[in-house]
N, C-alpha and C positions, 0 to 999 in steps of 0.2 A: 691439350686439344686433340690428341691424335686417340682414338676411340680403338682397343683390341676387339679384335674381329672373332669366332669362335668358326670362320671358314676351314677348312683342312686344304689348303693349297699353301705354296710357297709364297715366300714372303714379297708383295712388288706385285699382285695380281691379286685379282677376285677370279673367281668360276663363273660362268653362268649356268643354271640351273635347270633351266626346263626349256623346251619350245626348237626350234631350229638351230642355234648352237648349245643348245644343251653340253655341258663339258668342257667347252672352250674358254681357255685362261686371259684375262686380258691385263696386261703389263700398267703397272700404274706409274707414273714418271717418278723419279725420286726429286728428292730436295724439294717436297710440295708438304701443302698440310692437308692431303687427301685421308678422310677417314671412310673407308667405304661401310654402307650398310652389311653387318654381320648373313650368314648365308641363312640364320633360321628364321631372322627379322623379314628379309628379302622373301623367304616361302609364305609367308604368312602373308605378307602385304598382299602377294601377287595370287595366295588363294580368296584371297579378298575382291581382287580385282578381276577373279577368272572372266569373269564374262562381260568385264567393259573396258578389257583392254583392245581384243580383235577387232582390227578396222577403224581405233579412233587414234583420235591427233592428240602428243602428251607436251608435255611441257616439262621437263629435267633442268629447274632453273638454278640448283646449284649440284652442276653437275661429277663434278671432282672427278671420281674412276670413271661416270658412265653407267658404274653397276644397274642403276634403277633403268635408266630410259635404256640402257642394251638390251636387259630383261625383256621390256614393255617391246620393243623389236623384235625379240628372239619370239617371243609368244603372239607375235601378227598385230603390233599396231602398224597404223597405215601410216603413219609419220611422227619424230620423235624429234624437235629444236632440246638440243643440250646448249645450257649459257653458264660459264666460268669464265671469272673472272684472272685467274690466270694463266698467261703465255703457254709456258709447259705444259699444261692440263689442257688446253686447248688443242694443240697442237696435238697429241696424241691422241686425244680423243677423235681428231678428223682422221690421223692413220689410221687409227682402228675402225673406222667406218670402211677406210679403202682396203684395208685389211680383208675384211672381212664382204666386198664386192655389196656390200649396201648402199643405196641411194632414197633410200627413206629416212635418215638420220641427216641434220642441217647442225653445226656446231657454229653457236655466237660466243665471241670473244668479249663479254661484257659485266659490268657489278648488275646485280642483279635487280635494284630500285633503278640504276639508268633502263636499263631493258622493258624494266615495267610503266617507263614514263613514253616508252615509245607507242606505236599505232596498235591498237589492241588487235591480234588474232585469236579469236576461243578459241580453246583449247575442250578436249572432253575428261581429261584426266592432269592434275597439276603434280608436281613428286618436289617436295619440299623437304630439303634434308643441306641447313644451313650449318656451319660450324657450330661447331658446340660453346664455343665461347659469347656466339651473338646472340642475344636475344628478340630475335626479330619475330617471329612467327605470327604475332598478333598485326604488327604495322604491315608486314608484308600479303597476308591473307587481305587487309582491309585496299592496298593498295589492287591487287587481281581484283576484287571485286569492285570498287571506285572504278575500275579502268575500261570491266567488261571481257575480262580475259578467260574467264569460264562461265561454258554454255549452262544454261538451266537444266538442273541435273548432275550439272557435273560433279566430278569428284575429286580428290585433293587428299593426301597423303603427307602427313604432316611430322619428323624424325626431331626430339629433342633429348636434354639428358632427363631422366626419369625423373630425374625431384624437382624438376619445374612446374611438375602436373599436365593436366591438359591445358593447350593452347585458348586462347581467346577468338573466339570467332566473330566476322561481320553478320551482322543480320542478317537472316535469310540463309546461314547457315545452319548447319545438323550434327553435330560430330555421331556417328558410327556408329565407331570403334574404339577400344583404349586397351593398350597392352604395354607390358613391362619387359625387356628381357635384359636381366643386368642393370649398366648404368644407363640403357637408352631406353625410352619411350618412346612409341610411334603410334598414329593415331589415323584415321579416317574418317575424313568431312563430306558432306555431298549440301550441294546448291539448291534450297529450292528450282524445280519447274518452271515459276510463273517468276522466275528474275531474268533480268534485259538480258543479252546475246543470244 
């Protein structure tokens, strides 16, 4: 389950990369099965996302390190809900927000289908990066978009192992993008315009 990272930091930490903490290590709990997104996976998304991350609201609904919505933070979105489902990874992922004197970051302690049965807020950017062992990517996309949780237009960010292929999208979706690096795949969807929120 636990995915090697090709980052160059110590072990228990991801880097962030670019934007306002640029360089800053952030400590990943032990005893978790946090696999953080690799640091050249993470450049690539986020040159994907240069210009719709500034200013919008993200959704990091399997948050583990943090790495993706820190990112989307550190490079000016205007608000980033990170939701994991476990205690440990929770909890420090709220340090690390006070850590670090941000209050644009909201950490929910919750399984990720409870969180999506709740009251829909759009999002402009979703970052989907579930364990590697679950297969969810198709239930769960169709779940955000059944529910209303990305604006038209938005976008969605999709992290699996490479030999599952691309993901299955709900109607009204687009995928991208589609890249390989190693044993991960990661991929970029956008919403049609003319869909509800």
């Amino acid at each position: 389950m636990v995915k090697r990272s090709n980052a160059k930091h110590a072990p228990g930490a991801v880097r962030v990369i670019a934007g306002e903490w640029r360089g800053r290590r952030i400590a990943i709990p032990d005893g978790t099965h946090v696999r953080p997104t690799p640091d050249r996976v993470r450049e690539t998304l986020f040159n994907w996302l240069q210009s719709a991350v500034p200013g919008s609201r993200c959704l990091d609904l399997y948050a583990g390190s943090g790495a993706l919505g820190l990112e989307a933070l550190s490079r000016g979105a205007r608000e980033v809900v990170f939701v994991d489902v476990e205690p440990a990874v929770a909890r420090r992922l709220a340090d690390t927000l006070r850590n670090l004197r941000c209050d644009r970051g909201r950490v929910v302690r919750s399984e990720a289908r409870q969180y999506l049965d709740g009251i829909p807020e759009p999002f402009d950017v979703i970052l989907l990066d579930p364990p590697f062992g679950e297969q969810v990517l198709g239930e769960i996309c169709q779940r955000i978009e059944d529910g209303g949780w990305l604006v038209g237009g938005g976008l969605v960010y999709l992290e699996s192992p490479a030999s599952a292929g691309a993901p299955d999208l709900p109607q009204g979706w687009t995928l991208l993008r589609s890249k390989r690096a190693g044993e991960v795949g990661y991929h970029l969807a956008r919403r049609d315009q003319g869909g509800q929120a």
